[in-house]
N, C-alpha and C positions, 0 to 999 in steps of 0.2 A: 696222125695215125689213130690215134685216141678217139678225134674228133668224128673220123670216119666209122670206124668198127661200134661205137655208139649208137652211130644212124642208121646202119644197117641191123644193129640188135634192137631199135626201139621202132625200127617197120616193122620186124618181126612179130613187134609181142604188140604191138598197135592194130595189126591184120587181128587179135584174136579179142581185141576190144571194140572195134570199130570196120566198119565197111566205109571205106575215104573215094571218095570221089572229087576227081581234082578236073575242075571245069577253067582253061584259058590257061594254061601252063607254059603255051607258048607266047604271055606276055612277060613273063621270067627272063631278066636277058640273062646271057651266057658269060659276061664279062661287063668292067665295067661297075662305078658306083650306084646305088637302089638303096631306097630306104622302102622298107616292107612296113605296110602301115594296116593294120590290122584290128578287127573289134577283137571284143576281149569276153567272153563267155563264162571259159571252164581252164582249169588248172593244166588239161589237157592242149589247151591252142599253141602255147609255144616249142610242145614235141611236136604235136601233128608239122607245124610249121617246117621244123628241125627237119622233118623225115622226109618231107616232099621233097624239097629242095636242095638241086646236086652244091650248092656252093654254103661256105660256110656262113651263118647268120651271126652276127653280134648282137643279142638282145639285151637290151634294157630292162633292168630286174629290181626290183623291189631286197634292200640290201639286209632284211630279212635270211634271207635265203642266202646270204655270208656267213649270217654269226657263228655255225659249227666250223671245227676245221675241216671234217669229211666235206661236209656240203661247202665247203667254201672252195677245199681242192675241184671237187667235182664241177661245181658250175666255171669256174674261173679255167680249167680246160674246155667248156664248153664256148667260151667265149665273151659268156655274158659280163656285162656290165651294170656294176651294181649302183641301186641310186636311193638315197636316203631321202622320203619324202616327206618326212615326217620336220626336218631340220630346214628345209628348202636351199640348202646348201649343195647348189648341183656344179658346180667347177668344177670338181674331177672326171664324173660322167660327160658332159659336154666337149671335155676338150679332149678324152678319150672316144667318143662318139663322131667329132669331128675327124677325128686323124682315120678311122675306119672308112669314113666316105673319101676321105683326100689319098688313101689307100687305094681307092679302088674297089672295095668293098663292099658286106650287104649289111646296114643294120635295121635291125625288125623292131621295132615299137609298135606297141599298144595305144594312140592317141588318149582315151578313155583314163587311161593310168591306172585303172583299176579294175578287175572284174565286174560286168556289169550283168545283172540276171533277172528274168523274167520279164526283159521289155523294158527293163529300168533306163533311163536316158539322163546322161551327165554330158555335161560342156566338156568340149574334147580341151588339153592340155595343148598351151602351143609348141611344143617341143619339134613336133614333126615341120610344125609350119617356120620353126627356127631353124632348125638342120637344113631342108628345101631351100630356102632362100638363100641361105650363107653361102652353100656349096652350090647351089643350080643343081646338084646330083636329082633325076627323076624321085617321085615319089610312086609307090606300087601299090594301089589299093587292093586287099583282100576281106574278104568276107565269109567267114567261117560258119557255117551254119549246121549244125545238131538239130535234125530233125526229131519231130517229136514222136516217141515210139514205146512202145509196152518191152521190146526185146531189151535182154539182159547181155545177152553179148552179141558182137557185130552191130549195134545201132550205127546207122546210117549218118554218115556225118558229107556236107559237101566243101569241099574249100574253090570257092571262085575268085578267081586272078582277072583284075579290071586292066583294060590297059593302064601305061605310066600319065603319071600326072607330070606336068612339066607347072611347079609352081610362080614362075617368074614370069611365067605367059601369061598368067591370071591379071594382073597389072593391078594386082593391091600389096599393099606392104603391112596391113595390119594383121599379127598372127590368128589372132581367136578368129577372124574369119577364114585365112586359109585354112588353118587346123578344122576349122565344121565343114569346109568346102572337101577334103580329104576324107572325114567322117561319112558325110552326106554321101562319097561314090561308096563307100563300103555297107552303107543302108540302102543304097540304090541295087547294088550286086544280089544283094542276103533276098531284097523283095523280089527280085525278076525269078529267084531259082526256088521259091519256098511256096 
């Protein structure tokens, strides 16, 4: 219930920050495991994300955004899953992150691991190329794109939905290449619509 009344309040006030435009919606399945693999921009990508999409996301968070107990209640009904990057001790996020795709479930990672801005390019994280594999659950390339604009409110943002990646079909078992291979459709998306 939480989780619902959230997303239809943060469409709301999201219509009065931004103009969304959601291109390939209909690669979103309806049911079924997705791992939502997404570049990472602005602070803004994992509401937009949150808002579009009718099913619930389990994202992968930076466990930062635990330390209060407000912000800890609040994201931890949101679903997220926190992961401390700093310590490289990821067992709890992984085997929480597995049980959501063996759920049936969607979870959204950032491959990038971190905000990246102005064209900045980092070797993607293989986490996404780890979750794919383990589970065969599809992978869902998106690409967020904030267009470049002088307006102050409604800037034009696009989110494109590539079709699913089926990582197992690729016939490599090395992650740092799947993981760019995942990257690469979501740089491929961002270039066709900018």
């Amino acid at each position: 219930m939480f989780y619902t009344s959230m997303r239809w309040l943060l469409k709301i006030i999201l219509c009065f920050i931004f103009r969304i435009e959601v291109i390939g919606i209909k690669n979103f399945p309806k049911n079924g495991p997705v791992i939502v693999a997404a570049n990472h921009t602005s602070n803004y990508d994992p509401v937009i994300l949150f808002s579009i999409f009718n099913r619930k996301i389990h994202f992968l968070a930076k466990k930062e955004l635990f330390q209060r107990r407000m912000t800890n209640w609040f994201f931890q009904k949101l679903h997220a899953i926190p992961v401390d990057r700093q310590s490289g001790v990821v067992i709890r996020p992984v085997r929480r992150s597995l049980k959501v795709i063996e759920n049936g479930e969607v979870l959204g990672i950032f491959p990038e691991g971190k905000r990246c801005k102005n064209g900045e390019s980092v070797n993607p994280k293989k986490g996404v190329a780890f979750f794919g594999l383990k589970t065969g659950a599809p992978v869902l390339p998106v690409a967020i794109i904030f267009l470049d604009t002088k307006k102050w409110i409604r800037k034009p943002v696009k989110v494109v939905i590539g079709p699913m990646m089926y990582l197992n079909e690729l016939k490599r078992s090395d992650y740092a290449v799947l993981a760019e291979a995942v990257m690469n459709r979501s740089r491929e998306l961002r270039e066709m619509y900018t």
